[in-house]
Structure formats: C-alpha cells, structure tokens
VOGU-414589 format. One record per residue (C-alpha): residue number from 0; x, y, z. Coordinates in pm, 1 decimal. Layout:
# VOGU-414589
+-----+----------+----------+----------+
! num !        x !        y !        z !
+-----+----------+----------+----------+
! NUM !        X !        Y !        Z !
...
+-----+----------+----------+----------+
This chain:
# VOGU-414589
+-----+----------+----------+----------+
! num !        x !        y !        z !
+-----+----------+----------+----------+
!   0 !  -6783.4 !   7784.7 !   2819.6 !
!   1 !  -7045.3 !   7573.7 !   3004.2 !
!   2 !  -7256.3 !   7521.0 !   2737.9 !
!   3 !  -6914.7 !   7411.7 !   2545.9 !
!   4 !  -6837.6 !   7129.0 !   2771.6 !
!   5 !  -7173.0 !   6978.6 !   2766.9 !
!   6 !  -7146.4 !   7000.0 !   2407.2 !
!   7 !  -6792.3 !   6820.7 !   2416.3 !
!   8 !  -6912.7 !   6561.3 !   2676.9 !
!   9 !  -7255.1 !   6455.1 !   2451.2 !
!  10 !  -7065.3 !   6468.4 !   2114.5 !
!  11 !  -6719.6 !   6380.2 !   2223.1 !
!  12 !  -6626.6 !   6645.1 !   1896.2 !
!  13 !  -6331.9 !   6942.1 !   2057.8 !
!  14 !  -6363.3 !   7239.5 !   2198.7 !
!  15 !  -6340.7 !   7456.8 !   1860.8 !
!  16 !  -6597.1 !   7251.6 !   1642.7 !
!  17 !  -6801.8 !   7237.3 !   1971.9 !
!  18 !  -6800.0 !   7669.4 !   1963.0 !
!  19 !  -6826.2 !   7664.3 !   1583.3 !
!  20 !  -7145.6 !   7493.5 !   1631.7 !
!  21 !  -7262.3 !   7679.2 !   1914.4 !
!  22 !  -7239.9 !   7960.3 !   1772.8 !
!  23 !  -7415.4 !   7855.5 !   1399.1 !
!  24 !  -7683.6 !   7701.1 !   1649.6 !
!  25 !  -7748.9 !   8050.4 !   1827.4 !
!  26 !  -7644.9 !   7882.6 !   2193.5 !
!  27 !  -7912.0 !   7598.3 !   2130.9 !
!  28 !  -7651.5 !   7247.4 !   2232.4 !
!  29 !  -7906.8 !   7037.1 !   2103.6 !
!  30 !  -7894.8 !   7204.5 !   1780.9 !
!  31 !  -7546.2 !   7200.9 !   1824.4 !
!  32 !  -7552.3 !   6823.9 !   1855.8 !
!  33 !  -7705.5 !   6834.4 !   1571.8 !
!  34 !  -7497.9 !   7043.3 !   1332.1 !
!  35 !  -7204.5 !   6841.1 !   1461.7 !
!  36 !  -7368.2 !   6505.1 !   1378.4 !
!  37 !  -7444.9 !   6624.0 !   1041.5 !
!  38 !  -7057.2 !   6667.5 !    954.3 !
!  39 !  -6999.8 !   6353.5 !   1113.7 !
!  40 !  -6756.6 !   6520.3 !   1381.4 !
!  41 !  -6967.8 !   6367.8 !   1618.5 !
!  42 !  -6927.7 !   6015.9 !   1549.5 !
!  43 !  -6581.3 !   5978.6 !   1691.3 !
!  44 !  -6768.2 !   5898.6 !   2069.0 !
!  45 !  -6937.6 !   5641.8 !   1933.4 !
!  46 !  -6579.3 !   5500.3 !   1824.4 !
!  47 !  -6446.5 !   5535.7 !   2167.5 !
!  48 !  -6427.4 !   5172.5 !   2225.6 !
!  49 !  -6324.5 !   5042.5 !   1846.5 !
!  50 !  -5942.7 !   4909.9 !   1833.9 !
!  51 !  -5715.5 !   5142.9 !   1634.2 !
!  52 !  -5426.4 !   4896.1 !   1572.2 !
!  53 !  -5344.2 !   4998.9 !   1206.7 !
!  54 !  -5169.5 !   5322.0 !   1140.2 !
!  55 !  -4784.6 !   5440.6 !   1068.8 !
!  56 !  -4454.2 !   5489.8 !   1256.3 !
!  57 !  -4289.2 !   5805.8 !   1222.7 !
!  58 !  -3933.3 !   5872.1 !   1265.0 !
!  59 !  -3664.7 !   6157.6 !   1255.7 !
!  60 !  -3309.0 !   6220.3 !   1361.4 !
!  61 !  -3198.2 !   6611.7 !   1399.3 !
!  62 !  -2947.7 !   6740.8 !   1164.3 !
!  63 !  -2647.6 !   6698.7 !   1429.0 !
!  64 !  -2736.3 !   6334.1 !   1433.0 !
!  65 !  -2701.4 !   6289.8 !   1811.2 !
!  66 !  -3114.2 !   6304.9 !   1917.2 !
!  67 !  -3369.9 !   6091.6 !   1746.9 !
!  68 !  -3764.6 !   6074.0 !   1764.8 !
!  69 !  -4011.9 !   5806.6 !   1665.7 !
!  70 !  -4373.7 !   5865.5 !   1657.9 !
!  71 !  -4673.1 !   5578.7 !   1657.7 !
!  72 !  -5018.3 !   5692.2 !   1550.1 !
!  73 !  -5341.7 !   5460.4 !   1507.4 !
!  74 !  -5639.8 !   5412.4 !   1264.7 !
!  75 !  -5870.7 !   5145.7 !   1221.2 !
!  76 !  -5794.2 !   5020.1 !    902.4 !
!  77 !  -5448.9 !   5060.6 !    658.7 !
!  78 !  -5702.9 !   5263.5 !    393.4 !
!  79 !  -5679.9 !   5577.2 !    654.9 !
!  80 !  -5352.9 !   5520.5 !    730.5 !
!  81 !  -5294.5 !   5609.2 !    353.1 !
!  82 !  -5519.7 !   5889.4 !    385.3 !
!  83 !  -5390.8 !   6207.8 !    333.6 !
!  84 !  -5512.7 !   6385.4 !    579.1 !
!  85 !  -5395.3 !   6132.4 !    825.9 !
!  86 !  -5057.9 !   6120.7 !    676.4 !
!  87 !  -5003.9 !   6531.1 !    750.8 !
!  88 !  -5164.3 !   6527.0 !   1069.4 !
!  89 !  -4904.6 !   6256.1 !   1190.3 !
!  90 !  -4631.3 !   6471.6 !    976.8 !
!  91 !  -4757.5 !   6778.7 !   1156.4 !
!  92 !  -4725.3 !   6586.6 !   1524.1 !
!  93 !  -4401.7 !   6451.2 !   1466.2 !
!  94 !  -4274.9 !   6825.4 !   1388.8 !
!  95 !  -4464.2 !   6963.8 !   1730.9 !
!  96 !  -4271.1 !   6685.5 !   1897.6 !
!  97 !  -3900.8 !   6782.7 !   1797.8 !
!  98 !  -3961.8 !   7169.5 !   1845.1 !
!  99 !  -4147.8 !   7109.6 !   2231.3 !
! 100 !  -3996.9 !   6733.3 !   2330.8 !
! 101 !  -4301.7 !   6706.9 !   2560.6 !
! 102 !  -4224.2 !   6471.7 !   2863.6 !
! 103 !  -4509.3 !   6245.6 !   2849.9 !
! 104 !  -4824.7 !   6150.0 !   2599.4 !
! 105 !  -5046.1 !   6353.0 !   2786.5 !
! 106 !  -4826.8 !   6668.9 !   2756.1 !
! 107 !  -4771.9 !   6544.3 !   2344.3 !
! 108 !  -5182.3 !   6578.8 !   2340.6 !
! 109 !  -5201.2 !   6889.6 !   2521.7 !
! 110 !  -4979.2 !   7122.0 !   2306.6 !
! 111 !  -5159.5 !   7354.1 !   2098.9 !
! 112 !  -5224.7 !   7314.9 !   1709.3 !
! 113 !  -5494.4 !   7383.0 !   1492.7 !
! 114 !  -5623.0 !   7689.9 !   1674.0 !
! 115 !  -5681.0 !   7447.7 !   1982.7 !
! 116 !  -5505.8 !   7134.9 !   2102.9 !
! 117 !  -5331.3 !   6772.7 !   1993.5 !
! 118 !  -5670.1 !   6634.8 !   2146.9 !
! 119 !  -5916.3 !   6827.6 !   1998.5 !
! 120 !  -5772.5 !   6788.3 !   1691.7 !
! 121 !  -5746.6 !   6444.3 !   1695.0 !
! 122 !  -6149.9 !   6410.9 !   1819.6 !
! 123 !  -6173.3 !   6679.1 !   1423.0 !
! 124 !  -5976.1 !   6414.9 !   1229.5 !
! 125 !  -6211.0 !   6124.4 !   1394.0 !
! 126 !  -6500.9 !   6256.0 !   1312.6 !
! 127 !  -6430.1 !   6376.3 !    964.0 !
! 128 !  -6254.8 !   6070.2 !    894.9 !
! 129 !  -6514.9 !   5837.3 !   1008.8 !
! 130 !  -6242.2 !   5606.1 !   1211.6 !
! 131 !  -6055.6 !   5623.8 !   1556.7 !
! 132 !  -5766.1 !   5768.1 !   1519.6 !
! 133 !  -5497.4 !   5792.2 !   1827.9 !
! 134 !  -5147.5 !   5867.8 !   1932.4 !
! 135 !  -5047.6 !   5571.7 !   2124.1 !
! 136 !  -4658.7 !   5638.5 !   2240.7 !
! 137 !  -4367.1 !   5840.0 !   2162.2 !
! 138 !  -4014.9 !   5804.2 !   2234.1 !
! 139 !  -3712.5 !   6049.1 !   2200.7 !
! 140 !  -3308.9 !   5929.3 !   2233.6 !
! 141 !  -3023.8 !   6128.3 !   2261.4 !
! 142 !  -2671.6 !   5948.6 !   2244.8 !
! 143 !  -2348.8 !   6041.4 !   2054.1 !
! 144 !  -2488.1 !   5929.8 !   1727.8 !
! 145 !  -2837.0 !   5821.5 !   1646.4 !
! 146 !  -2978.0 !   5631.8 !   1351.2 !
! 147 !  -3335.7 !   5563.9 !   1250.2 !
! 148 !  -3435.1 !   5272.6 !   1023.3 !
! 149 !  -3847.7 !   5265.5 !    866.2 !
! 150 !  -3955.7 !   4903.0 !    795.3 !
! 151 !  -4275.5 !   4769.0 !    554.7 !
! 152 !  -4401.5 !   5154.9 !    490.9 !
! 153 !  -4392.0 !   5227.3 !    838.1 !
! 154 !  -4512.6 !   4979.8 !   1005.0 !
! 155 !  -4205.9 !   4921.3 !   1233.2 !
! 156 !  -3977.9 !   5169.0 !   1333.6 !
! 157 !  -3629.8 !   5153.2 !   1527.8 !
! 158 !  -3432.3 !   5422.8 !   1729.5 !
! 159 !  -3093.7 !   5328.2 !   1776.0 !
! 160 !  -2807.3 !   5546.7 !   2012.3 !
! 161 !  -2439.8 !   5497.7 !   2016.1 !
! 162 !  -2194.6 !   5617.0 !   2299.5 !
! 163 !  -1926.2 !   5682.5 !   1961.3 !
! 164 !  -1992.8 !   5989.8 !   1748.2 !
! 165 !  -1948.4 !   5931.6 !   1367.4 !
! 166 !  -2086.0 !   5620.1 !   1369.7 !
! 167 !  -2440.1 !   5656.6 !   1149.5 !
! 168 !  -2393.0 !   5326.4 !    939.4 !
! 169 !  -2310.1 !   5119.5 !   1245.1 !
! 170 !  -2592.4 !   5255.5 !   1441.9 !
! 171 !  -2823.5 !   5191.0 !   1116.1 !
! 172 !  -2715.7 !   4829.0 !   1049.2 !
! 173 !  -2825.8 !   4806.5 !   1430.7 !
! 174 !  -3165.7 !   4931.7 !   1382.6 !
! 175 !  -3181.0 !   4721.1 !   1088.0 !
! 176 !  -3113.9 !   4473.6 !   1325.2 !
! 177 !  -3387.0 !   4517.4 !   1547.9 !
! 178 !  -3633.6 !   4590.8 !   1301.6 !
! 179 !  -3592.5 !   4257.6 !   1176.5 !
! 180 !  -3538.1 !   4028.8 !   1443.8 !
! 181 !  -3730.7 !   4225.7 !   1740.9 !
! 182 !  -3540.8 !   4186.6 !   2059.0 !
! 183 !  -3741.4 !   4314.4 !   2393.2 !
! 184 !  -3371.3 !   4346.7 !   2593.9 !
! 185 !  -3022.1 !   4507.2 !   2460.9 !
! 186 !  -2867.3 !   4232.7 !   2721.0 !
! 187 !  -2934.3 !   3901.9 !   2916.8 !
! 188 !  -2901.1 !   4104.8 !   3230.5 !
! 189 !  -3233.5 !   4345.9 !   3178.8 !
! 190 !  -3429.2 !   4029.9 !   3149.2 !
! 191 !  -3657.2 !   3982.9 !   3419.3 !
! 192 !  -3535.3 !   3746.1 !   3683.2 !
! 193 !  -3935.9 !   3601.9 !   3689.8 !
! 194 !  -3984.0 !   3568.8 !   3340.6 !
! 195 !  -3630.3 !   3397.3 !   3282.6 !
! 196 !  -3741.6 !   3143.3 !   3565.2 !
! 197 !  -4098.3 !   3058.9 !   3403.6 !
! 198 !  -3857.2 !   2987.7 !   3060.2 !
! 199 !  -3697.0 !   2778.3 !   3295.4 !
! 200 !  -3997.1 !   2617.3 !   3440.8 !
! 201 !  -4076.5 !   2487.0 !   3060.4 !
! 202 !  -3770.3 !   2359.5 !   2974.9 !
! 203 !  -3770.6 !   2168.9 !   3267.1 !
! 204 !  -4103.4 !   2021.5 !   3175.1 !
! 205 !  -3996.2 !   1964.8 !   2838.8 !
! 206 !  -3728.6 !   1769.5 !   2901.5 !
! 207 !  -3898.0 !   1572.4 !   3165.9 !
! 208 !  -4171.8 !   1489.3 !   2913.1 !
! 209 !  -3882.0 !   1369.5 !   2673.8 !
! 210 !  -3768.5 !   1153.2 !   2910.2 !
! 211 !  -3426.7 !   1283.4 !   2978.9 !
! 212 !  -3250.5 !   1185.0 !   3313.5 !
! 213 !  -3297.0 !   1450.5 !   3625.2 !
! 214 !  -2923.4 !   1482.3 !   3665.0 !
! 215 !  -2847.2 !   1638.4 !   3299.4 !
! 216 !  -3138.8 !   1856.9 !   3260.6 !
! 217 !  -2996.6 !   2135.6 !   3432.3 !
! 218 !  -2714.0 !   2085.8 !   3166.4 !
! 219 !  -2922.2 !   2107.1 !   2891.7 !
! 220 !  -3088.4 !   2416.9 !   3051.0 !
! 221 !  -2782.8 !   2639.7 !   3023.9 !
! 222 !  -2770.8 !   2600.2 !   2639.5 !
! 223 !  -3133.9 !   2653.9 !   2619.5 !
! 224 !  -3145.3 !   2987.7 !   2853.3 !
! 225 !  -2845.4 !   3036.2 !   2633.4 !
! 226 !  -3095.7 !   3006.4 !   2302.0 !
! 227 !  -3357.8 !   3230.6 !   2481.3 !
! 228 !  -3111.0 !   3516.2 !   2498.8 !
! 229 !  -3014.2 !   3492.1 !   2154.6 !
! 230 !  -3374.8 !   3499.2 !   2067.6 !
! 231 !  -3483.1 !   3797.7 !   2311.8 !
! 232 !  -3147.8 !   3998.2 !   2358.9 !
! 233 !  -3023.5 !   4227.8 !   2084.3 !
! 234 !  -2635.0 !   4197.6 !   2161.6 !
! 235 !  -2656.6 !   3770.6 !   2214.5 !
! 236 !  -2839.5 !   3798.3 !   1852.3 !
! 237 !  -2667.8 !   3652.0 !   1545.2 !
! 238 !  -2593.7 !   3958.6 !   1331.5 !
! 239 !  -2842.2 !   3949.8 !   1009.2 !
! 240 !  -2499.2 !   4042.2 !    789.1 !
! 241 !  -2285.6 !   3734.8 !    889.5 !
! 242 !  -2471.2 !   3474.9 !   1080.9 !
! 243 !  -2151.6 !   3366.5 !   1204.7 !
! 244 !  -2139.9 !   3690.7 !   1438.7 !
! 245 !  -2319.6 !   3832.0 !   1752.4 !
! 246 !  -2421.7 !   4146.9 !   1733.7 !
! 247 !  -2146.0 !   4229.5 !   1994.5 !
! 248 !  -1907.3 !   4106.2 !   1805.0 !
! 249 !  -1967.1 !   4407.6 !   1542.6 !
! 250 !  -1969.2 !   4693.0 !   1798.7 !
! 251 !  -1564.6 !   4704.0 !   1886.5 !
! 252 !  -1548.7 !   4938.6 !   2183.1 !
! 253 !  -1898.9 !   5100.1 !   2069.3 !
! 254 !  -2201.5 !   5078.9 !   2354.3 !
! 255 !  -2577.5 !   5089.8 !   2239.5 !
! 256 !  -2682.1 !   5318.4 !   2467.4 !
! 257 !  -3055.7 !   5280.0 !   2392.2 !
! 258 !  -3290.1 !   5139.0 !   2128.2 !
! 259 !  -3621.5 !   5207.1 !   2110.0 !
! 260 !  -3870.2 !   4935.9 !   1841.8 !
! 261 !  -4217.1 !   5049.2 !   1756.2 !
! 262 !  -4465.3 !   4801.8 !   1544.2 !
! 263 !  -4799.6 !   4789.3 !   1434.3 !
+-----+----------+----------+----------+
C-alpha cells in the first residue's frame, strides 16, 4: 500500500492502474512509473493545471416525475466530449448519482466504480484519453413535478420544480425558458442587495454623463432596476412564447420551487 501511494503521488494515475503496474513491475515504482507512462495513464498529472471547459450536461428525471438530476462533466476540447468512452463514463456517473444521491462532489467522486473509485477512474480516463477530464458540479431537485430540458447537444442544461403535480409541459416550457434566456435569480428579491446597488451606481453615472437633471434620475432609475430584473430574474422575464407575457403571468397559482441552469 505504501509503495502504491508513492506511485499515485509521482504519476498522479489511481490506485488500481498504480497496483496493476506494481505488480507487472515486480514492486520496482520506478518501473512502475514507467509502465504507466508507456500507456499514457500517467500523463493526466501533467494536465493538472490545463482548463477543462468543454464537455456535456447530463440530465434525468425519475419515472414518477417529481426528482430530477443534472450532471456537468469537463474535457479539454468538444472532440473528447464526442468520444465514446467519455460519453459512457458520464452515462455511467449520472446512473451512480440517481441510485446513491451523494450529498456533495466529493462524496459523487468517492463512490465506488470500476473496481475502485469516481476518482481513480477519472485519473484512467485522463490518461488514456490524453485530456483532463473532470466532474465539476451536480445538482438534484425534488418538487411536485420536475422537467428537464437539453440545449445545443448538451451544452446547457435546465432543472426545473413545480409545487403542482401534473404539470410536465408547464415545467418544460420553463426550462425552455431558462435555457434560453439564462436568469441567475427566480425573483427580484434573491438578488443581492450589493450587487443591485453597484447596478445602481452605473445608472447613476450614466445618466449623469447624459446630462440628465439630478432631480429625475432617481425616476429614471426605477424603470431601469425595473429592466435589470427582467434581464436577471426568471419570473420578471418576458415569456419566449408571447413576448407580451411575464413568465409569472403563465404560472396561475403554480410556484417554481427551484431551477437549477448548467452551461458550458
């Protein structure tokens, strides 16, 4: 076991190609080192540092339709990302995250697969690969009825929960919704009260600059806090099916509970 971490920490391969090699190198590490270098396992150290910003976004909804899950896995380039190996790896660790709903990332990495761990295999698929590859977030929502909607092959991906049951297509025109016009909020209320007032501070300074008068700039800044919500917050958003409708006009007496947007 010693001799298996000092393997892992000079190769940065996982604990089962780290034995495999071991063992093939008759306890020798630096033959080890070797023999892992040769099948390119041991590259993925050297990519350590390398930003992984392509990848895909994964999604599922159970069959009662009241928990979703969404997934986000990295590469370095789009190629891998197509790769098949990538593509069951990331189908593989979207099914060990709706049978064990781990709490956090660290617990996702930790569960076992591939006669070790998430981790290790992800240092395997590196290696092999010849790119970083990473599991960057995960989210899972429960509500009465859930919806998923998969945008541009993947690369964005929206969770969407109702407080209504039997409501799939309005909780999918939703996530439609945020998929296409990304709001950070779900209402004016969650946006921070420091980041509203720095919007604030440059309106003020753009309307100064324009010359207007002192006394009706604070006029003008309602309708333009009023613009920012409609630009940040998901129910102040003009609905993408009839422009001449808010979001909130659409739900009737149904709450969003919680949406969740990942993109690449």
């Amino acid at each position: 076991m010693e001799n298996i971490k000092i393997l892992r920490e000079k190769t940065g391969a996982g604990m089962v190609d780290c034995k495999k090699a071991l063992d093939e190198a008759g306890g020798n590490i630096e033959m080890a080192a070797e023999i892992l270098r040769k099948k390119g396992i041991a590259k993925a150290a050297k990519r350590g540092e390398r930003d992984a910003t392509e990848g895909i976004v994964k999604l599922a909804v159970n069959e009662a339709g009241n928990e979703g899950y969404i997934l986000e896995v990295n590469s370095e380039t789009d190629f891998v990302a197509r790769n098949e190996k990538f593509q069951k790896f990331t189908d593989d660790l979207l099914s060990l995250l709706i049978a064990n709903k781990p709490e956090n990332l660290e617990a996702l990495l930790n569960l076992e697969y591939a006669e070790s761990n998430v981790n290790d295999a992800l240092g395997h698929l590196s290696g092999t690969i010849g790119e970083k590859i990473s599991v960057s977030r995960f989210a899972i929502v429960k509500g009465e009825t859930v919806a998923s909607y998969s945008h541009m092959g993947g690369r964005i991906g929206v969770l969407v929960a109702l407080d209504k049951a039997d409501k799939k297509d309005l909780a999918y025109d939703i996530a439609m919704q945020a998929a296409a016009s990304n709001p950070r909020y779900l209402e004016s209320s969650e946006v921070p009260a420091e980041e509203l007032e720095k919007e604030k501070e440059i309106y003020r300074e753009q309307l100064k600059n324009e010359g207007k008068p002192a006394e009706i700039v604070e006029k003008i800044l309602v309708g333009k806090v009023n613009k920012y919500y409609e630009d940040v917050c998901l129910l102040n958003q003009e609905y993408i099916k009839d422009d001449k409708k808010k979001v909130k006009d659409i739900l009737g007496d149904v709450k969003i509970e919680k949406f969740v947007r990942f993109s690449l």
